[in-house]
C-alpha positions as CSV (number, residue, x, y, z in Angstrom):
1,X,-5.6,39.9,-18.2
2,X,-3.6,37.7,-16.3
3,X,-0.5,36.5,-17.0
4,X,0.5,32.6,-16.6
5,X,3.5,32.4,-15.3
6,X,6.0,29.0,-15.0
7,X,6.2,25.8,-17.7
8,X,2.9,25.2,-19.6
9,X,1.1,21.4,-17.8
10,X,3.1,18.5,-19.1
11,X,0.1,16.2,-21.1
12,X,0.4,12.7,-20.1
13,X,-0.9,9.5,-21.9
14,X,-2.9,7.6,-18.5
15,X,-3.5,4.7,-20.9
16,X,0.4,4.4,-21.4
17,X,1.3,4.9,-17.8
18,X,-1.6,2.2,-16.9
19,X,0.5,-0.1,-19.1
20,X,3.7,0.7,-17.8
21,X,2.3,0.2,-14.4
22,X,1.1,-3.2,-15.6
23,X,4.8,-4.6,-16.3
24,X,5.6,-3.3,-13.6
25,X,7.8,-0.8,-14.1
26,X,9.2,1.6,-11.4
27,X,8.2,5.1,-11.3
28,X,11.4,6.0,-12.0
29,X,10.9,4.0,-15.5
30,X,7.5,5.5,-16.2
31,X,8.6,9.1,-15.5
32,X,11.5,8.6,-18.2
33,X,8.8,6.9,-20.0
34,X,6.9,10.2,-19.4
35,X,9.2,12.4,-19.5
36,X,9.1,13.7,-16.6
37,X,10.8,13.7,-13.1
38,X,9.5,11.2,-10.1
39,X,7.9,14.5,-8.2
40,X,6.1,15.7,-11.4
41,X,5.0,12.5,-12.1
42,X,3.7,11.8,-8.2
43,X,1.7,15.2,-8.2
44,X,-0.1,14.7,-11.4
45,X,-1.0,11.0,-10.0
46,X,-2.1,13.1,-7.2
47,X,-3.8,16.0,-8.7
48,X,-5.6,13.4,-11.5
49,X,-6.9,10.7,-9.5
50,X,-6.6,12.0,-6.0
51,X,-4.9,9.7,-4.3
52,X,-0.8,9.1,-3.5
53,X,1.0,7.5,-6.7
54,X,1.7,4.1,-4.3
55,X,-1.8,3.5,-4.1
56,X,-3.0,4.0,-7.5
57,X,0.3,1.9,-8.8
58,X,-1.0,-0.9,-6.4
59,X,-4.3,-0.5,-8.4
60,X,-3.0,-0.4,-11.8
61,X,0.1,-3.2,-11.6
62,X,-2.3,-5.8,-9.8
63,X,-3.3,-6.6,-13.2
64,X,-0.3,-7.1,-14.9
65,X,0.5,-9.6,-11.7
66,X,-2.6,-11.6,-12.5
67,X,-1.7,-12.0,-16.2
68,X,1.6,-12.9,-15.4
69,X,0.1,-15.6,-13.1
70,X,-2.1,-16.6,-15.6
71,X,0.8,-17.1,-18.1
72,X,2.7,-19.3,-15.5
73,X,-0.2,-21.4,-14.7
74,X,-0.8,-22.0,-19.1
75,X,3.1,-22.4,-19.6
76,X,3.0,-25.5,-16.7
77,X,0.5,-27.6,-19.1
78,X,3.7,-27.8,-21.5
79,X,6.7,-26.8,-18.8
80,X,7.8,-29.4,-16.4
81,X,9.9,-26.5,-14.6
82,X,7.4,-24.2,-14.4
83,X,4.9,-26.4,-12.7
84,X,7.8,-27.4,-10.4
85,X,8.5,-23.7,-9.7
86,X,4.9,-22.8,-9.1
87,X,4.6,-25.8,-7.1
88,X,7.4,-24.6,-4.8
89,X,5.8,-20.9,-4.7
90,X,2.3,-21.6,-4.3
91,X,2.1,-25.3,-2.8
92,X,5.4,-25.4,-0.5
93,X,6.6,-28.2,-2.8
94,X,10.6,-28.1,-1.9
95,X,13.5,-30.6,-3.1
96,X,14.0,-33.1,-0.6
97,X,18.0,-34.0,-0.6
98,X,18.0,-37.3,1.4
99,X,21.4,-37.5,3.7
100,X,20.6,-41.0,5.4
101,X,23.6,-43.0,6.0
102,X,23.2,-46.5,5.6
103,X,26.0,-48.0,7.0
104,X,28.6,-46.6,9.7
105,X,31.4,-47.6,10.2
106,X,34.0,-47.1,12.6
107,X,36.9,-44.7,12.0
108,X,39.9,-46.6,12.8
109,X,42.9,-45.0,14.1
110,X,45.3,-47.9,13.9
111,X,48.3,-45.9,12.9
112,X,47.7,-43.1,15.8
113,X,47.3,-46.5,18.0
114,X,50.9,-47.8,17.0
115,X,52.1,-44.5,17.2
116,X,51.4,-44.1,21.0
117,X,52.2,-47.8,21.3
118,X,56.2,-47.2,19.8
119,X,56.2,-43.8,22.1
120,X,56.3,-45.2,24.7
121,X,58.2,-48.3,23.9
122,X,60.6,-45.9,23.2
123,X,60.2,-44.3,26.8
124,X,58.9,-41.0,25.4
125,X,62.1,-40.3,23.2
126,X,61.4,-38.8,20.1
């Protein structure tokens, strides 16, 4: 009989790490979650689905993206802000801050003027 040597498999909940991966939490969060380190948690992405924890993450927080679009896009029926904010994100709406100048007028410099005027009234004393 053999003997099994090292920690017995850690059990993991998929459907809870599919949700965690939908709010996008880091896989540092999800391994807490999990309880379990990063590596542990990479290798059993690996070993379960056969492909690097990055790529399946892509997979599984793409939906959470979409319903948090989807939210964004209901809340701007009702939200003035939010359709402005998705407007700038989406549309390249931007604030326009308009800096024309309707009048100029000329800087005077009188009092510079009558000070070089008495200087050299005054022969360059001063």
């Amino acid at each position: 009989m053999s003997k099994v040597t090292g920690r017995p498999k850690k059990k993991i909940d998929w459907k809870q790490f599919d949700e965690l991966c939908e709010i996008q939490c880091t896989a540092q969060e999800i391994a807490r979650v999990l309880d379990m380190s990063v590596r542990t948690l990479q290798r059993a992405v690996k070993q379960e689905f056969g492909e690097t924890f990055v790529m399946h993450y892509k997979k599984r927080s793409a939906g959470g993206l979409t319903s948090l679009r989807r939210i964004q896009f209901s809340m701007a029926h009702e939200n003035v802000a939010m359709a402005i904010w998705l407007g700038k994100q989406y549309l390249g709406q931007k604030d326009i801050v308009d800096t024309k100048v309707e009048h100029i007028r000329p800087i005077q410099l009188i009092k510079v003027d009558s000070m070089i005027n008495d200087k050299e009234n005054d022969g360059g004393q001063g």
